[in-house]
VOMINU-869290 format. One line per field, with one value per residue (C-alpha): residue in three letters; x, y, z. Coordinates in Angstrom, 1 decimal, padded with zeros to 4 digits. Example, Ala and Ser with C-alpha at 12.3 -4.5 7.8 and 13.67 -1.06 7.14 Angstrom:
REM VOMINU-869290
resn	c(ALA_SER) .
X	c(012.3_013.7) .
Y	c(-004.5_-001.1) .
Z	c(007.8_007.1) .
END
This chain:
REM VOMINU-869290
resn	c(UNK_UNK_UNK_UNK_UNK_UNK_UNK_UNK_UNK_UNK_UNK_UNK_UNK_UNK_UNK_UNK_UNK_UNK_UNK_UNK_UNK_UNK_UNK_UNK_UNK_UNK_UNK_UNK_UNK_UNK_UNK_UNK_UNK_UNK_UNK_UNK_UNK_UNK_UNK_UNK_UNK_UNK_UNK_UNK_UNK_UNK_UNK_UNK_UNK_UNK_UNK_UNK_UNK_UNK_UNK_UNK_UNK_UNK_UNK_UNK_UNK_UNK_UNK_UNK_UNK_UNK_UNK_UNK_UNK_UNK_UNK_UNK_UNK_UNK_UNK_UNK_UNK_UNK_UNK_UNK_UNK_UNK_UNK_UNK_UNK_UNK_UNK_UNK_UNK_UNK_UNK_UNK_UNK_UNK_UNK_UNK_UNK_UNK_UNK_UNK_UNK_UNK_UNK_UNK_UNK_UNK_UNK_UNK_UNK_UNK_UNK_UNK_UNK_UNK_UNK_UNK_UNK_UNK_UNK_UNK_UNK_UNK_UNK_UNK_UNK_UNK_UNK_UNK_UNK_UNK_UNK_UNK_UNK_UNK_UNK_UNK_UNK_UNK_UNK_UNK_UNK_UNK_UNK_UNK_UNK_UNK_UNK_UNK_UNK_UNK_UNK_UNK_UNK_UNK_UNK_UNK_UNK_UNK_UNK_UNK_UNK_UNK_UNK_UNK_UNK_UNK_UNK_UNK_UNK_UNK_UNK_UNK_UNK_UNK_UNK_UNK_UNK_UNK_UNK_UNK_UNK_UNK_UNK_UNK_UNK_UNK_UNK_UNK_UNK_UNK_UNK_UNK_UNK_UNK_UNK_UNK_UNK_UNK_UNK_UNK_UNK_UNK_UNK_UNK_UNK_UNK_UNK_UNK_UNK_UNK_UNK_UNK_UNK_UNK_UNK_UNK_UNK_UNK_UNK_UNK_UNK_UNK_UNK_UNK_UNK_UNK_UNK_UNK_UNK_UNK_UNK_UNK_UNK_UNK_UNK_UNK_UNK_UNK_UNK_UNK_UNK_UNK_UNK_UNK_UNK_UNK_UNK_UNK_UNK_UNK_UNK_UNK_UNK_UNK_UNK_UNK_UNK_UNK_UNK_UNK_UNK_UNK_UNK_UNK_UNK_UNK_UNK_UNK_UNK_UNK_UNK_UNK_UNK_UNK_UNK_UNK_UNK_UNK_UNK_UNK_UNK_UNK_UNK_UNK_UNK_UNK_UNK) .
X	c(043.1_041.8_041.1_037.5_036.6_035.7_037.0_035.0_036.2_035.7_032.2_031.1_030.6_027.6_024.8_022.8_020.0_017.3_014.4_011.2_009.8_012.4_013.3_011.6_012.4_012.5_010.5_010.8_010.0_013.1_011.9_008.4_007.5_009.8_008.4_005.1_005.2_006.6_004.1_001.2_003.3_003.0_-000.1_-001.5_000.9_-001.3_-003.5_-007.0_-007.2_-006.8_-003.7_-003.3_-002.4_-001.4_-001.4_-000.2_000.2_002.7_000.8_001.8_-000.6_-003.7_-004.9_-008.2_-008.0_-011.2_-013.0_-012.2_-015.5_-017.9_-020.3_-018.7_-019.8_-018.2_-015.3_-015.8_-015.6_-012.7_-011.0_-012.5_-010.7_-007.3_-007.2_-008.5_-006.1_-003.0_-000.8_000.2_004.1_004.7_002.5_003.7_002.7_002.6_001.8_001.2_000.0_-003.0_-000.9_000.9_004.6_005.2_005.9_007.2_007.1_007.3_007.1_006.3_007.8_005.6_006.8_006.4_007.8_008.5_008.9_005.6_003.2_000.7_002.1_001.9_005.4_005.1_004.3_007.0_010.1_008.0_008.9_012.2_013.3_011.6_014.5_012.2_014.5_012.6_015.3_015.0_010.8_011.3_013.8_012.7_009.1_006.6_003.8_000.8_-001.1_000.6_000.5_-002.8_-003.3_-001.7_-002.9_-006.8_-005.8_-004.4_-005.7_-005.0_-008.5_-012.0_-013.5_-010.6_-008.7_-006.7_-007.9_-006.9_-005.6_-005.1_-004.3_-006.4_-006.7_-009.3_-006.6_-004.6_-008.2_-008.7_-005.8_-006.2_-009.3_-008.1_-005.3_-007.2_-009.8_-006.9_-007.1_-011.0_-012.4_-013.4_-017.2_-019.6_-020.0_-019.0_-021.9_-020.6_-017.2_-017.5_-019.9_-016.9_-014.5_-016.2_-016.0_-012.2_-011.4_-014.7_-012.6_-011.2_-010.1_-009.4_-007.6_-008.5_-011.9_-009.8_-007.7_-009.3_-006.6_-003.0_-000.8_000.3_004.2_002.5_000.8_003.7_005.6_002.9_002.5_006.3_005.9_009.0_009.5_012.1_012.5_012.2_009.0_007.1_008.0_004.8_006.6_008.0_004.4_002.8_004.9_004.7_000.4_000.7_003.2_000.5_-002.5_-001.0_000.1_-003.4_-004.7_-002.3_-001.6_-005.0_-007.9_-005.8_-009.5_-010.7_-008.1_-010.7_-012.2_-010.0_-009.5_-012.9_-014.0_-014.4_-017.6_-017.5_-015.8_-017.9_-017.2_-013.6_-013.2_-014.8_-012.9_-009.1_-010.1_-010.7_-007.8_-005.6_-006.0_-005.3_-001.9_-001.3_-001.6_001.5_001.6_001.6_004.7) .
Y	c(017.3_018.1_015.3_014.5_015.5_013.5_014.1_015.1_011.3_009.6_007.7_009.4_006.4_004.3_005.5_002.4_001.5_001.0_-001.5_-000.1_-004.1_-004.3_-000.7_001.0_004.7_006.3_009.5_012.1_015.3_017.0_014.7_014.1_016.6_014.9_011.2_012.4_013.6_010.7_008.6_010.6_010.0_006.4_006.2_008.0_006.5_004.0_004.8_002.6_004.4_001.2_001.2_-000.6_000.8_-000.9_000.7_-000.8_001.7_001.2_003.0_002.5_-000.4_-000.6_001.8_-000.8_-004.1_-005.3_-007.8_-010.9_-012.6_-009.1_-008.4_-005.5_-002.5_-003.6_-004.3_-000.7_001.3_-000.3_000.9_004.2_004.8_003.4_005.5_008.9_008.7_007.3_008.9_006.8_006.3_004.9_004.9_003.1_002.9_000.4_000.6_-001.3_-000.8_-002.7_-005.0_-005.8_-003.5_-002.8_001.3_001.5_001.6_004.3_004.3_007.8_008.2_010.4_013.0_010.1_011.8_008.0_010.5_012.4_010.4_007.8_004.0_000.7_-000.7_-003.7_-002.5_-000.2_-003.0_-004.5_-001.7_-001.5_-004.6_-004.4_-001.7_001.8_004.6_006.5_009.6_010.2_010.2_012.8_015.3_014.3_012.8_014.5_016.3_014.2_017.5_018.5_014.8_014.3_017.6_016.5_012.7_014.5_017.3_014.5_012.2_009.1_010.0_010.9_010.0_008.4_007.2_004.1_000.6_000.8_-003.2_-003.9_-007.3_-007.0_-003.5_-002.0_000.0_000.8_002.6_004.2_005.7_007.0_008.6_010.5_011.9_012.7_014.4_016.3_014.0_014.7_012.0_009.3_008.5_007.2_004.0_001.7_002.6_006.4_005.4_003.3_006.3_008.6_006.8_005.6_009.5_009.3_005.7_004.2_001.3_-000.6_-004.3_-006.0_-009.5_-010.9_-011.5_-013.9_-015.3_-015.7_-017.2_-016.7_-013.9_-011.8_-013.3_-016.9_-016.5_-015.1_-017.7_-020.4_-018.9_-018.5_-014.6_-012.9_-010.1_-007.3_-004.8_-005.9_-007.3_-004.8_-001.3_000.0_-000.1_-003.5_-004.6_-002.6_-004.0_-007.4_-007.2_-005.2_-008.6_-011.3_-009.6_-009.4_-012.7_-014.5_-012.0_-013.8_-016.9_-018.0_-015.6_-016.5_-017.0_-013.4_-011.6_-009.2_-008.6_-007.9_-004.5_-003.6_-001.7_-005.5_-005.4_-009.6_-009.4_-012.3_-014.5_-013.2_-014.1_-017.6_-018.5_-017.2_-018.4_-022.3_-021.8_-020.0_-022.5_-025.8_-024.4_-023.6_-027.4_-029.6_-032.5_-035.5_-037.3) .
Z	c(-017.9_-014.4_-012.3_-012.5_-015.7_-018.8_-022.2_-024.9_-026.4_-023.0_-021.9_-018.5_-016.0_-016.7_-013.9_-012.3_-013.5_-010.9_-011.5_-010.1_-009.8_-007.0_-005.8_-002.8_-003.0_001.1_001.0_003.7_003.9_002.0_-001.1_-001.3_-003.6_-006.1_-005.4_-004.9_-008.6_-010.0_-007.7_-010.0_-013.2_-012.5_-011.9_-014.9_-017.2_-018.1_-021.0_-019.9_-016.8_-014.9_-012.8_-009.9_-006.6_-004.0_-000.1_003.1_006.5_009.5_012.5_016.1_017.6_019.1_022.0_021.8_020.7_018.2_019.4_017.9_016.9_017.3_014.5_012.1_014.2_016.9_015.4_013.3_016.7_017.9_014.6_014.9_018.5_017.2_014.4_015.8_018.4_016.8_014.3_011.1_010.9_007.2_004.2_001.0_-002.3_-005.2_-008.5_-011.9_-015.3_-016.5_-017.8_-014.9_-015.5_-012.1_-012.3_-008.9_-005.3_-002.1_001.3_002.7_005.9_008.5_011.1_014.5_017.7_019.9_023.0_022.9_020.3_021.7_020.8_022.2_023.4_021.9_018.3_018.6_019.4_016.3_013.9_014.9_014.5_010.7_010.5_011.3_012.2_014.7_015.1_011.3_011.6_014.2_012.3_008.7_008.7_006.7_008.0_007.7_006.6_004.2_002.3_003.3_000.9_-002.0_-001.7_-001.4_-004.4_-006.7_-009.4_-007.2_-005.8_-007.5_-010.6_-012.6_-009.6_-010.2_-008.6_-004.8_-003.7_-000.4_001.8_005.1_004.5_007.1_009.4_005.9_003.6_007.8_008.1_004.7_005.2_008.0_006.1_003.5_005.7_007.1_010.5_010.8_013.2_011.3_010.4_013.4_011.6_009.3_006.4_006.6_006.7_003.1_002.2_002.7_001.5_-001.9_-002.5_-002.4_-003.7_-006.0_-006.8_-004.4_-004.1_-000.7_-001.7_001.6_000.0_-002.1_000.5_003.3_005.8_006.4_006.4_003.4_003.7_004.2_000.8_-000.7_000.3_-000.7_-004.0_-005.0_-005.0_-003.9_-001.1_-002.0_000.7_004.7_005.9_007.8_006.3_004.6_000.7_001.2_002.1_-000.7_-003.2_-002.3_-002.3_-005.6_-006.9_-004.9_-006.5_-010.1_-009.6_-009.1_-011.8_-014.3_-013.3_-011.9_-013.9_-017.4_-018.9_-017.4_-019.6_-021.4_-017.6_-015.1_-015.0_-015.7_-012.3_-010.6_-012.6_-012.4_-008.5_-007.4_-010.6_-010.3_-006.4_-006.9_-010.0_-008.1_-004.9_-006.0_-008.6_-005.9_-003.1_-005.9_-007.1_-003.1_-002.0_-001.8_-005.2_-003.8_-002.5) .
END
């Protein structure tokens, strides 16, 4: 028999199997029709028409920095500068049945020229040391144009798009808009911009409304929810907000089973409810 067959009588070797609650698939631009399909495939796999769909963004710094105690439209134009003028470097993607299956995770790795495109120094040494390898953004990243299209063309958007989840998210649902405005400037201000983007993303969640201090890793960490990936890289983060958020859906809205995914048509019961429940289960027991 030559060497490297199988016999008809022989197994062929047993493939590994890849759990998608732990495993961060690296798109670029040679594979993201592929992922981006089975991206879509998870998403609409769930039957209710509730998935969850966690984002997180990797973008180069700040060109402005927000001022730190400014009313919102303040803060808003600060954003609107950074993001015009910046080009996003990583986009991952999280998602989840209704149920909370985890269906899998991505993190979409943009074209990023560190020679020519505008950065801040500082946020760069950042994203390096997270693991970012800026030689293959420059020969393999994918045009931001060409995913913007299929992310604005696709059912992750519109009428029947899943339930967006975000941790601190106003740079990550920014930076979305402007790729899926193919890098229009965004809106003047903040009304438009929630205007514009309720078009693309009607239901949205922001679990900073929840948990209103601390970083994402800090409540990770407080609430026993573990990281797979390297902190920093956009999938990493999207999959660990997707795991914190369906974590505090389980574990701390138990009662809320029949209401959870309903469009966040009880948000405010359901942010009171997880926030006092979230923040007990956080505290130390006593010695």
């Amino acid at each position: 028999m030559a060497p490297g067959k199988v016999s008809e009588h022989e197994s062929p070797p047993d493939t590994p199997t890849i759990n998608p609650e732990k495993h961060i698939v690296e798109v670029y631009n040679w594979n993201l029709d592929h992922e981006f399909n089975n991206l879509l495939a998870a998403a609409s796999g769930d039957a209710s028409g509730n998935a969850i769909l966690a984002i997180d963004m990797e973008f180069p710094g700040f060109l402005r920095q927000e001022p730190r105690s400014g009313a919102r439209a303040q803060r808003y134009q600060a954003l609107r500068e950074n993001v015009d003028r910046l080009r996003l470097i990583q986009l991952g993607a999280a998602v989840a049945d209704a149920d909370g299956t985890v269906r899998g995770a991505w993190s979409f790795n943009l074209k990023f020229d560190i020679d020519v495109d505008l950065q801040s120094e500082k946020s760069m040494a950042f994203l390096r040391a997270a693991g970012l390898d800026f030689s293959r953004h420059k020969k393999e990243g994918i045009d931001p144009g060409i995913l913007g299209r299929k992310l604005a063309n696709s059912s992750l958007v519109g009428q029947r798009a899943p339930n967006w989840v975000t941790f601190a998210g106003a740079y990550d649902l920014a930076y979305l808009l402007k790729l899926l405005t193919n890098g229009q400037p965004l809106p003047r201000d903040a009304n438009s911009f929630d205007v514009q983007l309720g078009m693309y993303c009607r239901r949205r969640h922001e679990l900073r409304d929840v948990l209103h201090y601390g970083s994402l890793d800090a409540w990770a960490a407080r609430l026993s929810v573990p990281r797979y990936g390297r902190s920093h890289t956009a999938g990493s983060d999207a999959l660990l907000t997707l795991n914190l958020f369906l974590f505090i859906m389980s574990n701390n809205c138990a009662q809320a089973e029949d209401r959870k995914w309903d469009a966040w048509q009880w948000q405010e019961q359901w942010e009171n409810e997880c926030w006092e429940m979230t923040i007990q289960q956080a505290r130390p027991e006593p010695p």
